[in-house]
C-alpha positions in Angstrom: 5.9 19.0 12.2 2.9 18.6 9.9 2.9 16.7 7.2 1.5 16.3 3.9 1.8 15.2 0.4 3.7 19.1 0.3 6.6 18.4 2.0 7.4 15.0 2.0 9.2 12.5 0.0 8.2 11.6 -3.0 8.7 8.9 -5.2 7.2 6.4 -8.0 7.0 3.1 -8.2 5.6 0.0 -10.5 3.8 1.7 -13.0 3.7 5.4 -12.4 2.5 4.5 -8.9 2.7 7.4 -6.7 3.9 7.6 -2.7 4.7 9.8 -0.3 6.7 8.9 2.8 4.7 10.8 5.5 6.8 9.0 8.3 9.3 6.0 8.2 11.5 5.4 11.4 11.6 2.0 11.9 9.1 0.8 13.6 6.0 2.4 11.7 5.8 3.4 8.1 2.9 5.7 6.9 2.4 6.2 3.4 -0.3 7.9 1.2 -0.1 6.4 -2.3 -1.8 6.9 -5.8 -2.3 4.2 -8.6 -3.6 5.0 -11.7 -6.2 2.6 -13.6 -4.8 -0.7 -14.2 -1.6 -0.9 -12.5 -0.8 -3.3 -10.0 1.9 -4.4 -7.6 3.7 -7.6 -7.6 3.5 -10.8 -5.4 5.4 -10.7 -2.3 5.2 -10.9 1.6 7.4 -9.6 4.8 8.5 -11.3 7.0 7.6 -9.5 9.8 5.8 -6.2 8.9 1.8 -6.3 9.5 0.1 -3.7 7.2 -3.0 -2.2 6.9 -4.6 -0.5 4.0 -6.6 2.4 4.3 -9.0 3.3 0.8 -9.4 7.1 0.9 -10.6 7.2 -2.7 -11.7 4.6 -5.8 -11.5 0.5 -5.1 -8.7 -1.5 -4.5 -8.4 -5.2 -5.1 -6.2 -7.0 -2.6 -4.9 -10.3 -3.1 -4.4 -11.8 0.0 -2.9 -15.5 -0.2 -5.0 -17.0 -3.0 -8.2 -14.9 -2.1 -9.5 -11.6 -4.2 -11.3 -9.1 -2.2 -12.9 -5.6 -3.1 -12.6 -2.9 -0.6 -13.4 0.8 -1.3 -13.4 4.2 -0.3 -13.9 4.9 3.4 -12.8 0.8 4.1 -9.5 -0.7 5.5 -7.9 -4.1 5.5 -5.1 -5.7 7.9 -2.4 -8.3 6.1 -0.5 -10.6 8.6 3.1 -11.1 8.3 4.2 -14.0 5.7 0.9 -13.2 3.7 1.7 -13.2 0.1 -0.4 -10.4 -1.2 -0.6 -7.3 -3.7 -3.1 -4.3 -4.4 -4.1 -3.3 -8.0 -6.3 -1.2 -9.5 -9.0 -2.7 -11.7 -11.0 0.1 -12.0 -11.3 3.0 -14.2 -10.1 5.2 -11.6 -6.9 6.7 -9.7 -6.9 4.5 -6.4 -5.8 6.5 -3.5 -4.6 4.5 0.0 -2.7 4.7 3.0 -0.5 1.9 3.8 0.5 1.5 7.8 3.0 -0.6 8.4 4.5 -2.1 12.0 7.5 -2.3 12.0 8.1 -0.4 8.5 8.9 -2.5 5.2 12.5 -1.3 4.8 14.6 -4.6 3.7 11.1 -6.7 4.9 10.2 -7.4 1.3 10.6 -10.7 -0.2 8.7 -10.5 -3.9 7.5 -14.5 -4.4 
């Protein structure tokens, strides 16, 4: 089956934070997601989930264990299990990402 943002599951999170679930089964998650301008994520790490961020649109700021980094449209980022670490958006902007992650996030989410 295709997917898309069209037929798959939708929900919102943090502050009006969009995502869409385009496949979860356990071992990968794949997620498109949509944050508005100045809304962030909290603190937290898995345990054993590695993630990678892909910017489609706008600038994300990643804080990855005590360090601030910029990446933007068209770049990607890989955080390691047991990295404490968020996204925001700082910009004037909607941020839009993917969000890979091996094995998926489900009940791999500790918030610090």
């Amino acid at each position: 089956m295709i997917q898309s943002k069209d037929n798959s599951e939708h929900y919102i999170w943090g502050e009006n934070c969009d995502s869409w679930i385009l496949k979860n089964d356990g071992k990968l998650s794949v997620k498109q997601e949509i944050m508005p301008s100045g809304t962030s994520e909290k603190l937290h790490f898995h345990h054993f989930a590695e993630q990678f961020f892909y910017i489609l649109k706008g600038k994300a700021v990643l804080f990855i264990d005590d360090e601030k980094l910029s990446v933007k449209g068209g770049e990607s980022i890989t955080i390691t299990p047991k990295s404490k670490h968020y996204i925001a958006n700082e910009s004037d902007e909607d941020l839009e990402f993917l969000v890979i992650s091996s094995p998926s996030t489900d009940n791999d989410r500790t918030e610090v």
